[in-house]
N, C-alpha and C positions, 0 to 999 in steps of 0.2 A: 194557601201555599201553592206554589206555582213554582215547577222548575225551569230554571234559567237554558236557553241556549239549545231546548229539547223540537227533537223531531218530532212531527205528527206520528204519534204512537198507535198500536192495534188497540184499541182496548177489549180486556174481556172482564166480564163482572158473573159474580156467582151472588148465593145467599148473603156474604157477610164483606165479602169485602170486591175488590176491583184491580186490575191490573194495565196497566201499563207496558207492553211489551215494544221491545226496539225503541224507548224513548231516547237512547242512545244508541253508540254502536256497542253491540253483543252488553245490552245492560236492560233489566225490565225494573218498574217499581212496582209494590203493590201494596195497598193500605188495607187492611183489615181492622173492623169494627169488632170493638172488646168492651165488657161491660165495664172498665176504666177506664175507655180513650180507645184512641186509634193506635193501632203499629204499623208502622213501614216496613218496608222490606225491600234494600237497593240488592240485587239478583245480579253478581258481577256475571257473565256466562263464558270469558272468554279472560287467561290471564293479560290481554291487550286491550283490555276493558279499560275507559278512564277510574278512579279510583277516589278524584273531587269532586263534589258534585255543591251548587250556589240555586238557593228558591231565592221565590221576593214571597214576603209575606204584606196580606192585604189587611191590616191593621183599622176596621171602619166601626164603626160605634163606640170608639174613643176606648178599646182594648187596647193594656200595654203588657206586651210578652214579661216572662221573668226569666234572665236564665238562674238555673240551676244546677253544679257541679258539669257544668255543658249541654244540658240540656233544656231545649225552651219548654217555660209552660205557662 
C-alpha cells in the first residue's frame, strides 16, 4: 500500500512500528505491528490539514482484497 500524491517523508522507526512524518503538509502516518495485523494512524497536526487521503494497492500473487463494512481485508 503506497500513498498517492505524498512527499518524500522523514521517516522514523521504533520497535514495532514506523512513521512517516511530513508525507503531507502538517500530516504524519504511522503503522504499527499488532499481533492481529497492522494499524494506521493518519496524525492530522494542523486543522489545514487535507482530510482525503488515496493509496494504490499492489495486489501480486493473485491476492484479492475483500471489503468489509469499509474496511479492506
Amino acid at each position: 500500500m503506497k500513498p498517492l500524491h505524498a512527499s518524500q517523508p522523514i521517516i522514523q522507526t521504533s520497535n514495532q512500528s514506523i512513521t512517516y512524518k511530513k508525507i503531507y503538509p502538517f500530516v504524519d502516518i504511522t503503522y504499527q505491528v499488532l499481533p492481529e495485523g497492522i494499524k494506521e494512524n493518519i496524525i492530522l497536526q494542523h486543522s489545514k490539514a487535507q482530510n482525503e487521503f488515496s493509496f494504490s494497492l499492489d495486489m501480486t500473487d493473485n491476492l484479492m482484497p475483500d471489503l468489509i463494512n469499509g474496511e479492506l481485508f
